[in-house]
N, C-alpha and C positions, 0 to 999 in steps of 0.2 A: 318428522320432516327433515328433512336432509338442511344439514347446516353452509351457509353460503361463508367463505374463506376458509373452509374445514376440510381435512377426507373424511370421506365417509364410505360405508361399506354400502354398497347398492345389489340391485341383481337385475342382470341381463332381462330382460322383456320381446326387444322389438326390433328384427333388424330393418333396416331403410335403407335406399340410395347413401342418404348421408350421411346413415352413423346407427350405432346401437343406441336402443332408448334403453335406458334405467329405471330402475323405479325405489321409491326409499317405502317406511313401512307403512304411507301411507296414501300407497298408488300414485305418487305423482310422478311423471314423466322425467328426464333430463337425460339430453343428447349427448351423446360420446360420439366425436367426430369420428370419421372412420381412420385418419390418420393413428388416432389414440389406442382404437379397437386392438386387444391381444390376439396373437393367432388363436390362443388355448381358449379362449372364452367361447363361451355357444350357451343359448337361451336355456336360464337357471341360473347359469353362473352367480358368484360372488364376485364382486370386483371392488377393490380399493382406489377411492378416487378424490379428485382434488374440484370443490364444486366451486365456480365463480361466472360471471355475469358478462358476457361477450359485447361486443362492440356495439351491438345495437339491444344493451340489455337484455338479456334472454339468458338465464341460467344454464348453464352447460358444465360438461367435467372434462375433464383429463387426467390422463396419468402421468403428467410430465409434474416435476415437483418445484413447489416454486421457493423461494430464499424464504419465505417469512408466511407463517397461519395467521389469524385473527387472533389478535392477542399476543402475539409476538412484537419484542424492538429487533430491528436488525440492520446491518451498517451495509447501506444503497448506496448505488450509482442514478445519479440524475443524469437523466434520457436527452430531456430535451424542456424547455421550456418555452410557453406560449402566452395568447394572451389572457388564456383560463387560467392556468397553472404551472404546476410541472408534473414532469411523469419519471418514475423510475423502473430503473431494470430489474425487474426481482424473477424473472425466470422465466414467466411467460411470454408468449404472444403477444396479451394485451399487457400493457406497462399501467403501473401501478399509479392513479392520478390521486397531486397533495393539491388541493387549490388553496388560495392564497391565503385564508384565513386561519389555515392550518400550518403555515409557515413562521418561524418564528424568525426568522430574516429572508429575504428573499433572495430564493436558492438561480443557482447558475448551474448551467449546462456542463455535462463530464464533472463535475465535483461529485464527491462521496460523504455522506453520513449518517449518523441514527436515526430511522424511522421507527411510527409505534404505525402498527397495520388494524383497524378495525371496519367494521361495517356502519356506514352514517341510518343511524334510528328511521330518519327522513326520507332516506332513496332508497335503499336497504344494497348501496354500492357497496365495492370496498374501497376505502384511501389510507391514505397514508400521511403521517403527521412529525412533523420536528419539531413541534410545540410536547415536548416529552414530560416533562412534568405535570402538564394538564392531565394525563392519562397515567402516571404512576400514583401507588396508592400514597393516600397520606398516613394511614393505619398500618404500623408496620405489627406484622404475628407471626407467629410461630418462629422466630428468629430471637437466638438471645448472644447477648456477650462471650464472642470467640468461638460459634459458630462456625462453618466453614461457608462459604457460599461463591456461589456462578457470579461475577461482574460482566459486562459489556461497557469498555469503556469508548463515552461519547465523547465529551470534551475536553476542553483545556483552560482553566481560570486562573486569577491571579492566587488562588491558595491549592490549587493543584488538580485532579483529574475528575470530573465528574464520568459517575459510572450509574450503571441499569443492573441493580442489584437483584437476583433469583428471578429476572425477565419482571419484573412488578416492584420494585422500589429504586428509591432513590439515594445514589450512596456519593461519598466523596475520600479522596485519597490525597490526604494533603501533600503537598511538594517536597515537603522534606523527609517525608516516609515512602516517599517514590524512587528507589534504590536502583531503578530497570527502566530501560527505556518501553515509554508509554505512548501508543497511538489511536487514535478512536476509530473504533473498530476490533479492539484487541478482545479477546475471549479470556477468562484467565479463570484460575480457583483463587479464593481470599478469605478472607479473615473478617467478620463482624467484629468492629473493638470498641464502638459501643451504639447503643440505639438511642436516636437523639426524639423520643415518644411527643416532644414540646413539636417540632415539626415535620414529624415522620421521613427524617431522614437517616442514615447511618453511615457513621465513619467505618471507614472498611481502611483494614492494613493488612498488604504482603503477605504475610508470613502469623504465626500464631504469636498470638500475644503474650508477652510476661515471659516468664521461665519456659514457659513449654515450647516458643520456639527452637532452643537451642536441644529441648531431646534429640539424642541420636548423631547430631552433628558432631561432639568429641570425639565418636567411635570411626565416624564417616571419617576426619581429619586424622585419626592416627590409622588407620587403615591408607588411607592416600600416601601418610609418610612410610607406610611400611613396605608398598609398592614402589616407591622411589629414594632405597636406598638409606630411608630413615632422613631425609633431609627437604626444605620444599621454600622456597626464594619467596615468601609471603611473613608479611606481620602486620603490624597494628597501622600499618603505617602506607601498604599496598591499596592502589586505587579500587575502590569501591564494585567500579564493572567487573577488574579482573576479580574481584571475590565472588562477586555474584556469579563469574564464567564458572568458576573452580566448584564450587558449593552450593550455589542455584538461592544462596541468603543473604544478607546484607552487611555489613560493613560492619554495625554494630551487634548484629549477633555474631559475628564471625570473633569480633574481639571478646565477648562475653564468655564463647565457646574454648579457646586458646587460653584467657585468663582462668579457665576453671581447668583444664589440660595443667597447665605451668602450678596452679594449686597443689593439685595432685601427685606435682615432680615428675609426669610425663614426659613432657615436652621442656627442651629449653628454649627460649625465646632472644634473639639478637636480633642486631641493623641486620644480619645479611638474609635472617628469616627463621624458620621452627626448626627445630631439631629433636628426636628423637630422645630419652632419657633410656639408661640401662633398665630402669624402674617398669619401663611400659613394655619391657619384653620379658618380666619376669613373669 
């Protein structure tokens, strides 16, 4: 049976005044407006489509694609709020309804934030929910220390960013490991740096952990000095943005990286920034 907040693959059946009928593998009907309808499609077809529940409840598809499936979090515009609920823009026609129970403060009109999207057991609707934690797992697997993984970062606390880890867990970025500016809504790749199994949460940092962030980075750094003349107005002592503009790392890998360069007699290090050694051109 054709899954409701899913594509699914259907086949052409039935044309009508108002649309192609579909059918999934178990002969059940579902209208494709004729707006939706491809020119190329004609009874047989296969067609990839998007199934959800129209304004006067009645399962229907389209091919227009909307921001977030079932089972997706993803960073929405609120539409408009009433005295049910509110509804968000997630792509389609019909806006996506959180009613109030599923808000975990009550949302305002043109704000933006993380939504989890599922179908309610009880209406078999789809809504949408900023109660995020109720629907992230508490069971965290297949995920271990230094890992790489997808964040979606949601908030902002007083110990630093809560994020939507591999779209199904719950992760955090403390403040003082936050080297880059952070907005919810941001997509980013990260680092598991450790899994906290007591509350199935996971601290997530930047860049990789321990020594193996700084792989690569010396060579990257003396390759930049050797494009510009062997010389480069940066040290231990350069604001943290401009390292991360240069390097795309952090403040303290960046000094880890240069203190193991100056080890090796590469580089010499001054107030005015790195320089070059005869050493790293032999």
């Amino acid at each position: 049976m054709a899954e409701i907040g899913k594509f699914n693959t259907l086949t052409a059946s039935k044309s009508t005044p108002q649309g192609l009928y579909l059918t999934d593998e178990e002969n059940n009907e579902i209208l494709l407006p004729n707006k939706y309808v491809p020119d190329s499609c004609k009874i047989g077809s296969k067609i990839n489509v998007f199934v959800y529940l129209d304004s006067e409840d009645r399962i229907i598809a389209t091919t227009k694609s909307p921001k977030a499936v079932t089972g997706d979090f993803a960073y929405l515009k609120v539409k408009d709020v009433n005295q049910v609920g509110a509804f968000l823009d997630w792509g389609l026609e019909k806006d996506l309804f959180v009613p109030f129970k599923e808000q975990r403060r009550p949302l305002e009109s043109g704000e933006y934030a993380v939504f989890y999207v599922y179908v309610d057991e009880e209406t078999n609707r789809l809504l949408g929910s900023s109660k995020l934690n109720k629907h992230l797992s508490k069971k965290v697997e297949q995920i271990s220390s230094g890992d790489e993984v997808e964040i979606l970062i949601s908030s902002r606390t007083d110990l630093g960013y809560n994020c939507v880890v591999n779209n199904k867990y719950s992760g955090l970025i403390y403040e003082n490991e936050a080297f880059q500016k952070l907005n919810a809504g941001d997509k980013l790749k990260a680092y598991a740096k450790k899994i906290r199994h007591h509350d199935g949460k996971i601290d997530i940092a930047l860049q990789k952990t321990g020594y193996k962030k700084v792989e690569g980075l010396p060579e990257q750094i003396l390759k930049k000095l050797k494009r510009q003349a062997g010389f480069m107005p940066v040290n231990s002592k350069t604001p943290p943005e401009q390292i991360y503009n240069l390097f795309g790392v952090s403040k303290k890998t960046f000094k880890m990286a240069i203190g193991a360069l100056y080890k090796e007699r590469k580089i010499e290090i001054s107030d005015e920034g790195i320089r070059l050694t005869q050493k790293s051109n032999d």
